[in-house]
N, C-alpha and C positions, 0 to 999 in steps of 0.2 A: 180830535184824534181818538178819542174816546169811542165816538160812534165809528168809526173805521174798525179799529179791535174787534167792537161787542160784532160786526157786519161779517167779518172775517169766522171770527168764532165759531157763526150761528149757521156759516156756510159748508160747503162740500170739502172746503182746503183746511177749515178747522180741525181737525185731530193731528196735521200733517207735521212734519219737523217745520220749525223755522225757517230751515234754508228751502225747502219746497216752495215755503210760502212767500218766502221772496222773489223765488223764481217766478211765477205764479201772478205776485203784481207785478212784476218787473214785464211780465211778457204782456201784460195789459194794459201797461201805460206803454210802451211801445207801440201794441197796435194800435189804441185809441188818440197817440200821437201824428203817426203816420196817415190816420184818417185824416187829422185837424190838415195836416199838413196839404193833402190831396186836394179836400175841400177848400182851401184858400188859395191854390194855386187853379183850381177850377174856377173859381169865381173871379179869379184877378185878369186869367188869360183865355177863361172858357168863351168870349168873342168871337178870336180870332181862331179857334177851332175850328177845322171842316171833319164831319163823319163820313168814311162811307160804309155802307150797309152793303153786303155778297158773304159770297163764300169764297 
């Protein structure tokens, strides 16, 4: 937990209020959940996918 702090600190969001900063990881464990999320439903049912490529 410690190296998290000192990581924040030493970043761009460090001077910022508290509540920034919460906002701030909160919107980045969202998107970096939403990824996991993409990615394992890709990989589960990416088989039976068809692409098609136009315009």
């Amino acid at each position: 937990m410690d190296l998290v702090k000192e990581i924040i600190q030493n970043s761009a969001i460090g001077p910022l209020h508290s509540t920034f900063k919460g906002i701030v990881v909160a919107l980045f464990i969202s998107i970096v959940s939403s990824l996991l999320i993409m990615l394992t439903l890709l990989i589960l049912h990416g088989s039976t996918l068809t692409f098609h490529y136009g315009y």
